[in-house]
MILUM-372677 format. One line per field, with one value per residue (C-alpha): x, y, z; residue in one letter. Coordinates in steps of 0.001 Angstrom, whole numbers, plus 500000, padded with zeros to 6 digits. Example, Ala and Ser with C-alpha at 12.3 -4.5 7.8 and 13.67 -1.06 7.14 Angstrom:
<pts>
px = (512300, 513670) $
py = (495500, 498940) $
pz = (507800, 507140) $
resn = (A, S) $
</pts>
This chain:
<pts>
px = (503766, 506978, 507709, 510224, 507541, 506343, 507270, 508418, 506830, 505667, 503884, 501750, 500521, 496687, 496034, 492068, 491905, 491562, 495602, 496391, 493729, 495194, 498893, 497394, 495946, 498589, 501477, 498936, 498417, 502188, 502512, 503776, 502545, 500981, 500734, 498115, 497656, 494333, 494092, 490266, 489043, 490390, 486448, 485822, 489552, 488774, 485782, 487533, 490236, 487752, 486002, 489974, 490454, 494289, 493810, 497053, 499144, 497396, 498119, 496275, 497479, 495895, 498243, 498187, 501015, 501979, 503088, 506526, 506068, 502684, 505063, 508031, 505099, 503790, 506772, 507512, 503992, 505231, 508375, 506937, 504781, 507087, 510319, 511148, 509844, 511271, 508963, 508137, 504881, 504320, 501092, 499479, 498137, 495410, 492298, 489646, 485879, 486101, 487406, 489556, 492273, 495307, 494547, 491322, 492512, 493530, 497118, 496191, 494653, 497601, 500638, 498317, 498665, 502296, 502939, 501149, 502687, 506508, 506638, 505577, 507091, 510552, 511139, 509485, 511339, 514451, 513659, 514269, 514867, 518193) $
py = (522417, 521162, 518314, 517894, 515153, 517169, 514745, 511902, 508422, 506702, 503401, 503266, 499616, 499143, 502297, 501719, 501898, 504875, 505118, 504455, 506893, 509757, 509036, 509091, 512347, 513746, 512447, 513181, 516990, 517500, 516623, 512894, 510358, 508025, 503972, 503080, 499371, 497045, 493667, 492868, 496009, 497436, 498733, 500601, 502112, 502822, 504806, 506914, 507832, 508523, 511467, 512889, 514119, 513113, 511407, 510055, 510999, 508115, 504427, 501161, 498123, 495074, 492343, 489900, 490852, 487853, 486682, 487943, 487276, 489593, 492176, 491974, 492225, 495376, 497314, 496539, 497892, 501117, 501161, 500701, 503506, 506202, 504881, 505056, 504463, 506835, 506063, 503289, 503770, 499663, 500237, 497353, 494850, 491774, 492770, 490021, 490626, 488601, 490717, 488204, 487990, 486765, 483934, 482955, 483049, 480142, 479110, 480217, 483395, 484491, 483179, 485516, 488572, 488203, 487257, 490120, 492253, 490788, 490765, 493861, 496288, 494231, 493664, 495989, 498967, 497860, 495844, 498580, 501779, 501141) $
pz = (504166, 502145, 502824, 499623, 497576, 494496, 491676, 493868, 493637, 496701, 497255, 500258, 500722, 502758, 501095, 501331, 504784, 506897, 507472, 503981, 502663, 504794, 503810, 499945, 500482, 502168, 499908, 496569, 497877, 498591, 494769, 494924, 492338, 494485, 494106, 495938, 496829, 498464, 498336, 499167, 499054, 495716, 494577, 497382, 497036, 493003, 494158, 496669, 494172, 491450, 493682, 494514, 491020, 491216, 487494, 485954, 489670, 490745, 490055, 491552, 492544, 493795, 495372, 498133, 500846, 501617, 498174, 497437, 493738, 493889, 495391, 493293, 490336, 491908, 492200, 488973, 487673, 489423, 488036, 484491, 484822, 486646, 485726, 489417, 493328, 495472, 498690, 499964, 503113, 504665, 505683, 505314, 507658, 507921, 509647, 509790, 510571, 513475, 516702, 518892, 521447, 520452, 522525, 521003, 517455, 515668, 513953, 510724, 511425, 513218, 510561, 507710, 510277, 510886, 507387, 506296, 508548, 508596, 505018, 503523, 506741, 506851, 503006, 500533, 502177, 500812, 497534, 495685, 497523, 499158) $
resn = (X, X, X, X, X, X, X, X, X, X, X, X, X, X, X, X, X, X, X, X, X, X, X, X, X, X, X, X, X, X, X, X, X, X, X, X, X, X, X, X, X, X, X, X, X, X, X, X, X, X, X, X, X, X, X, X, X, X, X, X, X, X, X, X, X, X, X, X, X, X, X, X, X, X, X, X, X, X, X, X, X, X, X, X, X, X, X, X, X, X, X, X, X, X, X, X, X, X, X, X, X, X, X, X, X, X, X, X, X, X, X, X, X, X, X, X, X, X, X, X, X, X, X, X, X, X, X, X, X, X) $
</pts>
């Protein structure tokens, strides 16, 4: 397929995950250098990337979500490397070992999701892309 992302730079956030591992093989075998981001499971995501043979097409990035400053510090990483960030895949989300309904979860647990979630799918698009 051509999609149009041989040489273009793309960020995909939650990228150790089973979503964000797809997108980063998809995006890496349409030729994109791909950013790939975790933020508590960066070792298992190393590993992965290791065994893809995608070598300096591949950058990673740890960060917490949540933190606008860990963010703004991320992009910039990209940035420095690539000189540019051309896509920008919000994939990321909070995912606690604990299973629970909405209603059985507790204040905190659910401000992390949503500001997990709110942050990185309503800002990062448009940081720097627009």
């Amino acid at each position: 397929m051509r999609s149009g992302l041989e040489d273009k730079v793309a960020l995909i956030t939650g990228a150790s995950g089973g979503i964000g591992r797809a997108l980063a093989t998809f995006f890496a075998e349409e030729g994109a250098y791909v950013a790939l981001h975790a933020h508590s499971n960066l070792p298992a995501l190393e590993e992965w990337v290791d065994r893809q043979g995608w070598g300096e097409r591949a950058q990673l990035l740890q960060a917490d979500v949540r933190s606008p400053a860990q963010v703004e510090e991320m992009v910039e990483r990209v940035e420095a490397a690539w000189k540019r960030l051309d896509v920008c895949v919000a994939n990321s989300g909070v995912w606690p070992e604990a299973d629970l309904l909405l209603h059985e979860m507790d204040e905190e647990r659910i401000r992390d999701t949503l500001e997990a979630v709110s942050y990185t799918h309503l800002t990062l698009p448009t940081k720097r892309i627009v």
